[in-house]
N, C-alpha and C positions, 0 to 999 in steps of 0.2 A: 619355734625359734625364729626371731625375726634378723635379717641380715642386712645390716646398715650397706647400702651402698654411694652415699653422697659422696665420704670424701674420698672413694676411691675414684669416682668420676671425675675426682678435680685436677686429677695424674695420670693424662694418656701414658702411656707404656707403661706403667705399672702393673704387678699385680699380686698378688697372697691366696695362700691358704688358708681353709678357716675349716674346722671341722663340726658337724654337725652331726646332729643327734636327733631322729624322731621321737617327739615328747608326747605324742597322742596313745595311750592304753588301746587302743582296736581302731582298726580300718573300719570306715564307713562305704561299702559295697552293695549302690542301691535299697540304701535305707535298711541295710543286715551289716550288724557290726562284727568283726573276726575280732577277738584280741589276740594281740601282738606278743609273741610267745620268744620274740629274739629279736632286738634290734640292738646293732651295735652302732661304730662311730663310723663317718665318712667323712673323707676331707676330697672337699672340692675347691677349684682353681675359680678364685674373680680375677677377671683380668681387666682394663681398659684400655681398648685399642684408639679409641680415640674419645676426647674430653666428653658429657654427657653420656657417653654411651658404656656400659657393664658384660660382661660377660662371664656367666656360670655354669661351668665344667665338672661333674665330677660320675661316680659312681654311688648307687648304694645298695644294699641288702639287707632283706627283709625275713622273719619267718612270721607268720599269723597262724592259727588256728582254727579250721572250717570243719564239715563233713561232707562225709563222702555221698555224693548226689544220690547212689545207687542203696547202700546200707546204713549209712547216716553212722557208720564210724568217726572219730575224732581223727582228722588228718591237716599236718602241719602241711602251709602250703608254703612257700620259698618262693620269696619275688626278689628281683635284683631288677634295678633301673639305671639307664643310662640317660644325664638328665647334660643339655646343652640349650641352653638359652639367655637369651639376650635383651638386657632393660633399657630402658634411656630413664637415665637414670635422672632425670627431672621431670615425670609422670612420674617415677615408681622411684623414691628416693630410698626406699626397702622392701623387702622380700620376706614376706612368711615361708619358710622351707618346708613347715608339714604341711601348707594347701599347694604347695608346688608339690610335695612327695605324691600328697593325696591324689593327684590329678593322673599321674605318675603307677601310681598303684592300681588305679581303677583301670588306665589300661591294660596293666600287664596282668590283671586277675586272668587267670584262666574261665574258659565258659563252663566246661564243667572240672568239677574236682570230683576225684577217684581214688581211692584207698590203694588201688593197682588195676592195670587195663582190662583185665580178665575177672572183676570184683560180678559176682551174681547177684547183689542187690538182696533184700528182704521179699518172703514170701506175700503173695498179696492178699493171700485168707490169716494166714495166722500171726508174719509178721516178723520169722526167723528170721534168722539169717542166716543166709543161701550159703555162703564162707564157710559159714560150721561144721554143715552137712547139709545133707535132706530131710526136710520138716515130715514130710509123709501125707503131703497134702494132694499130691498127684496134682498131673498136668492140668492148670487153666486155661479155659478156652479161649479164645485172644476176644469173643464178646460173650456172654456170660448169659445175654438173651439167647444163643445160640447152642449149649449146655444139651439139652433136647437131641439136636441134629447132632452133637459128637458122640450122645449114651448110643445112639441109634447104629452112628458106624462101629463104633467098638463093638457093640455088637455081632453085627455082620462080619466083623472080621473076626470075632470068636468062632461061628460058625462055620468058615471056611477053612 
């Protein structure tokens, strides 16, 4: 959605509402698109404090749809932005609002997403998921060339 700003530049002290709406079907998050599972309406504040110059105030909220870094569950992620900036508004005589959301969004992606903080991720032989239960795969050795040296102590400790 593009948002006219000339002739509000042309009425310091003025200013309106204008509600907006993210039109784009999924976030673009380093080249992985989420689609957008809730976006509703925000009304933000243009104001001009003085002639040529714009200012846009408002809030918005977001839900997308990711996975979980750990088990690759389907987990809605919930963004909200608080967006305050300011055009001169003869360089930028309008404003695309979803490459402003977008910029918006990417910072407030989380770095990982999680199904829940205590998530055990999928097993690394077979693939479970850790959540469900216990695959039966027993313990992996943290290097897998080393396999050898852990049958060896298990051993010794049957022994003893």
């Amino acid at each position: 959605m593009r948002i006219d700003l000339s002739e509000l530049s042309r009425s310091p002290g003025k200013s309106r509402d204008c509600s907006i709406r993210y039109e784009r079907k999924a976030i673009d998050i380093g080249g992985t698109k989420y689609p957008v599972i809730n976006a509703g309406d925000a009304c933000f504040t243009l104001s001009c404090p003085q002639k040529g110059v714009c200012n846009l105030e408002g809030r918005y909220e977001l839900e997308a749809m990711s996975q979980c870094d750990r088990c690759l569950k389907d987990v809605p992620v919930k963004l909200s932005v608080e967006i305050s900036e300011s055009f001169n508004a003869e360089e930028t005589p309008e404003v695309d609002a979803d490459e402003l959301l977008d910029r918006e969004f990417l910072i407030e992606w989380p770095a990982k997403v999680l199904c829940d903080p205590e998530c055990k991720g999928i097993c690394q032989i077979c693939g479970k998921n850790l959540n469900d239960g216990s695959c039966g795969c027993g313990e992996i050795p943290a290097d897998l060339r080393m396999a050898a040296v852990l049958d060896l102590f298990n051993s010794q400790k049957k022994e003893v």
